[in-house]
VEXLO-293692 format. One line per field, with one value per residue (C-alpha): y, z, x; residue in three letters; residue number from 1. Coordinates in nm, 4 decimals. Last residue first. Example, Ala and Ser with C-alpha at 12.3 -4.5 7.8 and 13.67 -1.06 7.14 Angstrom:
<nodes>
Y [-0.1060; -0.4500]
Z [0.7140; 0.7800]
X [1.3670; 1.2300]
residuo [SER; ALA]
num [2; 1]
</nodes>
This chain:
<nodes>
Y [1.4372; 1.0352; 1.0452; 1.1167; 0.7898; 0.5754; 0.6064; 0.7510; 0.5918; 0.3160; 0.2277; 0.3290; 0.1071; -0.1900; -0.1161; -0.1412; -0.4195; -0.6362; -0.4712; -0.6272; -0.9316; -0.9631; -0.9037; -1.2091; -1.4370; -1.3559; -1.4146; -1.7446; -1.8645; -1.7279; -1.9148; -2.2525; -2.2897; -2.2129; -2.4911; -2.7948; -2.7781; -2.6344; -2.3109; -2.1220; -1.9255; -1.7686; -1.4098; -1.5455; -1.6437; -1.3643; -1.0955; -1.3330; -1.3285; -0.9303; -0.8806; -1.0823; -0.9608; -0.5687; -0.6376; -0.7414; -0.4401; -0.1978; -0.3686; -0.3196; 0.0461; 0.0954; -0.1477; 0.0629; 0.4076; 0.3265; 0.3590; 0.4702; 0.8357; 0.8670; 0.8488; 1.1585; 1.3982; 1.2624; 1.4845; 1.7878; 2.0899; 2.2208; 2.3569; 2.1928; 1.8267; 1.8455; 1.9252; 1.6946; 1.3999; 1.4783; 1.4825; 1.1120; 0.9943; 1.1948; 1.0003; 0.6503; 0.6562; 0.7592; 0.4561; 0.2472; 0.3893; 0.3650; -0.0415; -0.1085; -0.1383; -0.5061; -0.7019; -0.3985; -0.4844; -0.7042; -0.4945; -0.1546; -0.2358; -0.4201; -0.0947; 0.1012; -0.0914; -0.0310; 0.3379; 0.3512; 0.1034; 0.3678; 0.6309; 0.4356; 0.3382; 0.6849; 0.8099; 0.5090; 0.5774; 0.9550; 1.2023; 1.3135; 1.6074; 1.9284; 2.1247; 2.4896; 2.7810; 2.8235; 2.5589; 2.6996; 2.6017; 2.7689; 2.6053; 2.7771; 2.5457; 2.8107; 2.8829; 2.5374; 2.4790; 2.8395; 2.6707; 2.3300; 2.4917; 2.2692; 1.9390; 2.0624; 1.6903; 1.4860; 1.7836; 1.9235; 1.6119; 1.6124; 1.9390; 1.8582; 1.5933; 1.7782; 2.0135; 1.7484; 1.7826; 2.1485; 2.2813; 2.0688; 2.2130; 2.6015; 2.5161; 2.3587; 2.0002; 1.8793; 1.8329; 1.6923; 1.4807; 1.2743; 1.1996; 1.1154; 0.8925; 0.7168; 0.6606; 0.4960; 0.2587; 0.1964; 0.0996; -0.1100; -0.2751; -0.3193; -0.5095; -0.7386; -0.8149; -0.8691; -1.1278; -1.2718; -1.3177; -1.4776; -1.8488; -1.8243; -1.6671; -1.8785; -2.1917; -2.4408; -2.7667; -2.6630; -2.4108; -2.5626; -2.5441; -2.2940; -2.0503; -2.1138; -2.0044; -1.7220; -1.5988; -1.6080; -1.3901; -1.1495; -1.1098; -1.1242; -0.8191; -0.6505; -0.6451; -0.5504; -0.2664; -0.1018; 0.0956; 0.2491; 0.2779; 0.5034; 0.6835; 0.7359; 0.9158; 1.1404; 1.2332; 1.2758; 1.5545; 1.7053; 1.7445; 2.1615; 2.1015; 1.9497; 2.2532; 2.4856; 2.2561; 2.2696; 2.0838; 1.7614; 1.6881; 1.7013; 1.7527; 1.4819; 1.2581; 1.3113; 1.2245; 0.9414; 0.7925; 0.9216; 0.7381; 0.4000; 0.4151; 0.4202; 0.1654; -0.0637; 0.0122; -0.1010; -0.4149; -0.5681; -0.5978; -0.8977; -1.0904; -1.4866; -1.3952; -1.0663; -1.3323; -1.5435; -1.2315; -1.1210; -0.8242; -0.5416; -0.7012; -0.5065; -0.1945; -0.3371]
Z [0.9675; 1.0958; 1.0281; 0.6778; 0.5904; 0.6961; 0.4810; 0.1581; 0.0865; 0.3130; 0.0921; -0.2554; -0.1073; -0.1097; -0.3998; -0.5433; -0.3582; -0.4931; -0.8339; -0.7928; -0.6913; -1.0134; -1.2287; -1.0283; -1.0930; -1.4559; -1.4875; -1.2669; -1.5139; -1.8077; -1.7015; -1.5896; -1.9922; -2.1031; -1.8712; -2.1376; -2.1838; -2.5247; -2.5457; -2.4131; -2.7439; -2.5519; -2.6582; -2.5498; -2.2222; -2.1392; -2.1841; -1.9833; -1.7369; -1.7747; -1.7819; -1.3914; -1.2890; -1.3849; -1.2201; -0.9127; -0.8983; -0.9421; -0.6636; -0.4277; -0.5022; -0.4274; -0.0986; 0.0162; -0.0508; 0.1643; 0.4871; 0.3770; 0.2382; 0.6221; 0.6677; 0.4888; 0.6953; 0.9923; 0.8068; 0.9282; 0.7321; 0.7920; 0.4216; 0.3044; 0.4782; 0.3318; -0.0030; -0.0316; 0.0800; -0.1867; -0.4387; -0.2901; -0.3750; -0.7001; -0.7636; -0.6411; -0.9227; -1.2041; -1.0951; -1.1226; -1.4156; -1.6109; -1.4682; -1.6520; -1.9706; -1.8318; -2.0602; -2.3462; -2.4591; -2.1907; -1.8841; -2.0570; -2.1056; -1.8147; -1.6399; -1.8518; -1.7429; -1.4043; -1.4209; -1.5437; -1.2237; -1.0040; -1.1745; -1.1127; -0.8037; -0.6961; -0.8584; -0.6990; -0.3320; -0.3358; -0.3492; -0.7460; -0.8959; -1.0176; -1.2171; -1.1717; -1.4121; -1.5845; -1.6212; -1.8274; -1.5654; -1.3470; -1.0893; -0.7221; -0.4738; -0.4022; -0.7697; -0.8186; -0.5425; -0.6734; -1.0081; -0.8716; -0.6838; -0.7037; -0.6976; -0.4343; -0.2930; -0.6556; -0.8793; -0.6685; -0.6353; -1.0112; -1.0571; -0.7942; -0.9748; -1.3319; -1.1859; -1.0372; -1.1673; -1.2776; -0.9805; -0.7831; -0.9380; -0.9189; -0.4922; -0.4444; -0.3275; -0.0170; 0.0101; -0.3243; -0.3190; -0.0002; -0.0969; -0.4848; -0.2967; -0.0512; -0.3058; -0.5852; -0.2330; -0.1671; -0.4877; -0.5143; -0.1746; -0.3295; -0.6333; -0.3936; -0.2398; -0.5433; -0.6572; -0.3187; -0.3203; -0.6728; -0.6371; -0.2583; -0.3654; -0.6489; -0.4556; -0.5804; -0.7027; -1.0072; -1.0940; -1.0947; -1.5115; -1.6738; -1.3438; -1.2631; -1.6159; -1.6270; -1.2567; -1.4024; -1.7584; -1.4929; -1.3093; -1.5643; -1.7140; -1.4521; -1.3783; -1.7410; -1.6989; -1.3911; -1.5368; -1.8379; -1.5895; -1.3695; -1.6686; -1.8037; -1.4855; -1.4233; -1.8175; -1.7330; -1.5116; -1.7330; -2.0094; -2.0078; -1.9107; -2.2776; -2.4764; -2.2634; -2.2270; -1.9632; -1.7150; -1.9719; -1.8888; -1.5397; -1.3869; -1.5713; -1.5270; -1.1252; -1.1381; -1.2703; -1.1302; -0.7668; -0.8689; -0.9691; -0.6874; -0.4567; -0.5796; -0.5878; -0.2597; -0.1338; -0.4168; -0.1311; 0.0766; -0.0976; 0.0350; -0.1467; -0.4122; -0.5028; -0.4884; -0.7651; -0.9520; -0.9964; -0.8091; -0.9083; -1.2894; -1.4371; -1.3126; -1.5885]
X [-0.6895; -0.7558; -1.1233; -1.1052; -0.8911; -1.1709; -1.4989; -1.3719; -1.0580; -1.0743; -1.4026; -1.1572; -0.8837; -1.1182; -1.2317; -0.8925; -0.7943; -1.0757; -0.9623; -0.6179; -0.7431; -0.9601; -0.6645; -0.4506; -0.7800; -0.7902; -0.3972; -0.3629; -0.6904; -0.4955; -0.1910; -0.4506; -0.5354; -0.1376; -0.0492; -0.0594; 0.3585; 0.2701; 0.1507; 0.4920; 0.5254; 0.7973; 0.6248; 0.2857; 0.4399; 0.6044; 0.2442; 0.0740; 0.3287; 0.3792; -0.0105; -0.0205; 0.2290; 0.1604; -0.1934; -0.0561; 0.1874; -0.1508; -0.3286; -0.0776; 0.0019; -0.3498; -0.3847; -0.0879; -0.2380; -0.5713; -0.4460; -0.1195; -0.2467; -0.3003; 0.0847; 0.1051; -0.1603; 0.0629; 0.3290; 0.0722; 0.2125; 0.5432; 0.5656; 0.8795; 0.7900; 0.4316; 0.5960; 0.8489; 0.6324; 0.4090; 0.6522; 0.7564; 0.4509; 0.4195; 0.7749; 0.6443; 0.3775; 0.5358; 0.7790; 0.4720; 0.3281; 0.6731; 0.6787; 0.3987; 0.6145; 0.7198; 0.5740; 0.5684; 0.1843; 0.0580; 0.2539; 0.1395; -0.2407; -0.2894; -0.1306; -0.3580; -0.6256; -0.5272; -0.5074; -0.8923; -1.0010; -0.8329; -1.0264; -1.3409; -1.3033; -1.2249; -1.6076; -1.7863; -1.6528; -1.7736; -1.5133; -1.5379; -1.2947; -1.3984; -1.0860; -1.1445; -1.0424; -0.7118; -0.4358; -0.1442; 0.0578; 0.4146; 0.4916; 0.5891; 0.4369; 0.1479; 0.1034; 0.0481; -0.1879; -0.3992; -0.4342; -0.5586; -0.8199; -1.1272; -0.9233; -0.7035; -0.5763; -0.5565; -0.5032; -0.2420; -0.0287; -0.0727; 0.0860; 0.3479; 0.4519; 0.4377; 0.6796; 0.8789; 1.2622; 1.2285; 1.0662; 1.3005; 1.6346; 1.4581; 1.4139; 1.7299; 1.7936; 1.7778; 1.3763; 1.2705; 1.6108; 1.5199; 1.1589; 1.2724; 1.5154; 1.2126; 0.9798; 1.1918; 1.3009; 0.9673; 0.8809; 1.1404; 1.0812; 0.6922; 0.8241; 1.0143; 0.7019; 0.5031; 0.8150; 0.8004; 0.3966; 0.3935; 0.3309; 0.2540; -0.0502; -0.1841; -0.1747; 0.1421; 0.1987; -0.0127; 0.1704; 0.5545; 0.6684; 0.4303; 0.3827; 0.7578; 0.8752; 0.6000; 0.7547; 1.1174; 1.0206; 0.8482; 1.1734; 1.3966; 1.1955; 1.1622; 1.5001; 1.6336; 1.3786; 1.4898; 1.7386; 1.4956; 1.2564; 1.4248; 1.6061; 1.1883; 1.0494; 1.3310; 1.2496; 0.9216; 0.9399; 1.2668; 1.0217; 1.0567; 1.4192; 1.4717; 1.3770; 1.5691; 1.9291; 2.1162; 1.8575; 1.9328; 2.2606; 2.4179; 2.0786; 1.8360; 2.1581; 2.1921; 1.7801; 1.8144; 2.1293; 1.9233; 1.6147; 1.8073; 2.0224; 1.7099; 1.5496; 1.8396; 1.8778; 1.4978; 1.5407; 1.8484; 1.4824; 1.3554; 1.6427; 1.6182; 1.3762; 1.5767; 1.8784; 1.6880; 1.5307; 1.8536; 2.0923; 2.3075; 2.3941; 2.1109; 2.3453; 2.6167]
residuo [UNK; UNK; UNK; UNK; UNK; UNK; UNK; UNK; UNK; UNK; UNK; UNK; UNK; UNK; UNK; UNK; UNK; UNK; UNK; UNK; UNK; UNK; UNK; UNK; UNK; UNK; UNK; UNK; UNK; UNK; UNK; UNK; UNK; UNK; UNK; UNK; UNK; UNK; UNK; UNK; UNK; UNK; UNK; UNK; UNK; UNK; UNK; UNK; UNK; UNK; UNK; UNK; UNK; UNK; UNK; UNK; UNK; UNK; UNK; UNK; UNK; UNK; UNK; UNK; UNK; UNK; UNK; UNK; UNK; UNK; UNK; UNK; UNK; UNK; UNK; UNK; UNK; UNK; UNK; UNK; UNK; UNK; UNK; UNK; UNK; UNK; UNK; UNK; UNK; UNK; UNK; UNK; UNK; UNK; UNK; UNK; UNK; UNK; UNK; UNK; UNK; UNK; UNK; UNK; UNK; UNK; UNK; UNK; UNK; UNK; UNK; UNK; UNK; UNK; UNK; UNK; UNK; UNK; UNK; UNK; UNK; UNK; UNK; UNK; UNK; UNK; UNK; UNK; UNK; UNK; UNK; UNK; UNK; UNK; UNK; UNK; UNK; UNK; UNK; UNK; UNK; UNK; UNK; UNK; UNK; UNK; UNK; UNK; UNK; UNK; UNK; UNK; UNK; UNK; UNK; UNK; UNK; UNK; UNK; UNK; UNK; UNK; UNK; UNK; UNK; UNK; UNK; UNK; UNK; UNK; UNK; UNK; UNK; UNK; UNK; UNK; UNK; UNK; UNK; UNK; UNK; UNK; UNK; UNK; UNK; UNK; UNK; UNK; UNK; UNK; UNK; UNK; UNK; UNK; UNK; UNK; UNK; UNK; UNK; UNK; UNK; UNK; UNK; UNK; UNK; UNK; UNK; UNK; UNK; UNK; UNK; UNK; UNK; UNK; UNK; UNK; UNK; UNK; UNK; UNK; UNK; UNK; UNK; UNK; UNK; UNK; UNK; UNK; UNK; UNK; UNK; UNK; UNK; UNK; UNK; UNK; UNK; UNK; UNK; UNK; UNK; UNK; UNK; UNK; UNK; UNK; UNK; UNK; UNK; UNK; UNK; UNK; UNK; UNK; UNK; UNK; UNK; UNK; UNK; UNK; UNK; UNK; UNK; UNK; UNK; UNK; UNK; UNK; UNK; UNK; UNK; UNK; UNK; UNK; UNK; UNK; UNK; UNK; UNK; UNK; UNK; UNK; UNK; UNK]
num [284; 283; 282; 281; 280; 279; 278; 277; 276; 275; 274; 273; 272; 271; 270; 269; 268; 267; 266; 265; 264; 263; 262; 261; 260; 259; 258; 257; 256; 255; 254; 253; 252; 251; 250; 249; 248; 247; 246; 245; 244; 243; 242; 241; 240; 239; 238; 237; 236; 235; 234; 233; 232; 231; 230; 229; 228; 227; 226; 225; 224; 223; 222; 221; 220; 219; 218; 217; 216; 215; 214; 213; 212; 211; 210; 209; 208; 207; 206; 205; 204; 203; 202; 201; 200; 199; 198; 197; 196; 195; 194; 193; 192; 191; 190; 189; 188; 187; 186; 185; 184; 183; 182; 181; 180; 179; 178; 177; 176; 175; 174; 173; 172; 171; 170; 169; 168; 167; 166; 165; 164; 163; 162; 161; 160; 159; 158; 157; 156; 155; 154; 153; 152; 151; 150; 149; 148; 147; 146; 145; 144; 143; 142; 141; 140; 139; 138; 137; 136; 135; 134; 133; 132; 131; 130; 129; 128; 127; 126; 125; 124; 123; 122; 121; 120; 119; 118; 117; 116; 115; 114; 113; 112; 111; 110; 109; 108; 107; 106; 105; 104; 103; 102; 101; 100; 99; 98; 97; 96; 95; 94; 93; 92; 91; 90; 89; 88; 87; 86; 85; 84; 83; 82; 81; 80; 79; 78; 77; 76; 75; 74; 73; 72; 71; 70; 69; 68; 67; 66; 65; 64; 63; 62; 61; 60; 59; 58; 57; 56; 55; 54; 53; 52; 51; 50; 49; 48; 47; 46; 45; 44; 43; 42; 41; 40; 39; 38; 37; 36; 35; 34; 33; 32; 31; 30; 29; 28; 27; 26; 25; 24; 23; 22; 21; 20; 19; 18; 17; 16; 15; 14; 13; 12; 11; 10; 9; 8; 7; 6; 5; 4; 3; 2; 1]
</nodes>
């Protein structure tokens, strides 16, 4: 029934209806995580993930229409149109439901109670500390009050080479996701948006400089960009091998389309590694 919200064609047509889909999606998530799973022990240790999994397991059926779409248009109209304009709404309309995962986990981190958000973005906040206190992850998580069985120091790389490289590492598994389950990349995605909005949580809770946030953007955005490219392009790819779509003579200029869409997204991802390390500093 939630599937039925809005289609690839209207999400085509009004990119931004994806924002409120986005943000019903995370809040049905997260209301079942609470009603349900937070009573029982075993399951409230996994409650993190579980968040994680309702908001893919609602978004799927969109994904999936919208990737299956994008493969038909690829096969059937490619070569009457460039690469960019081919796929530019459905990355757009990926980004409103990012935005909109983003926003509702922001809302919900900072309304709701302190043991509820604990259990709801635990692992969050443990990888928002291992991303901005590298060298003191343990004292982070005691600071945001979770509870890890990390001991000692976890050394992280600043240098442009060393961010590249991790980024590079989630896209593969993004490639890996998107060919495997077609639209399977959306779990890192929506993983994604709720460390995002974790992070927004925190730096709203603790009064700390919000502008730190918006400096994430400068080289966030390009991130997040480069990882829904990539799930395009391995969802098409993945599509069309399902459909067995070999024969209309397009498969060739597909795998071109999916080649050149990977190499975009690590373009961006350098990109966002330079910004990363050379521009975001100067603005906190």
């Amino acid at each position: 029934m939630l599937e039925m919200l809005i289609n690839p064609r209207e999400a085509e047509k009004k990119p931004s209806r994806l924002f409120f889909v986005g943000l019903l999606y995370a809040a049905l998530s997260l209301l079942l995580v609470d009603l349900i799973f937070l009573r029982s022990a075993t399951l409230a240790k996994h409650a993190p993930l579980l968040v994680i999994t309702f908001s893919v397991m609602f978004s799927l059926p969109f994904m999936y229409s919208l990737i299956r779409r994008q493969e038909f248009k690829e096969v059937t109209e490619g070569q009457n149109k460039t690469l960019f304009r081919e796929h530019f709404t459905a990355i757009i309309s990926l980004l409103w439901l990012f935005l909109g995962f983003v926003v509702a986990f922001s809302f919900f981190y900072i309304v709701l109670p302190s043991s509820t958000v604990t259990a709801n973005f635990g692992s969050q906040v443990e990888e928002f500390c291992r991303v901005n206190m590298p060298q003191q992850v343990s004292e982070c998580l005691r600071q945001y009050g979770i509870k890890s069985s990390i001991t000692g120091q976890v050394i992280g790389g600043n240098d442009v080479a060393a961010i590249f490289l991790n980024n590079i590492f989630v896209l593969i598994f993004v490639l890996i996701f998107s060919l495997a389950f077609g639209a399977g990349a959306i779990f890192i995605l929506a993983w994604n948006a709720s460390v995002i909005g974790a992070a927004i949580g925190l730096l709203f809770k603790s009064s700390l400089n919000f502008g730190l946030f918006f400096t994430y953007l400068i080289h966030g955005l390009p991130e997040i960009a480069a990882y829904f490219v990539a799930a395009l392009a391995g969802g098409i790819l993945s599509m069309a091998i399902i459909r067995q779509d070999f024969g209309y003579g397009k498969f060739k200029g597909l795998l071109t389309d999916f080649f050149n869409l990977t190499l975009l997204a690590i373009v961006l991802l350098f990109v966002a590694a330079l910004l990363e390390v050379y521009v975001s500093p100067y603005f906190f």
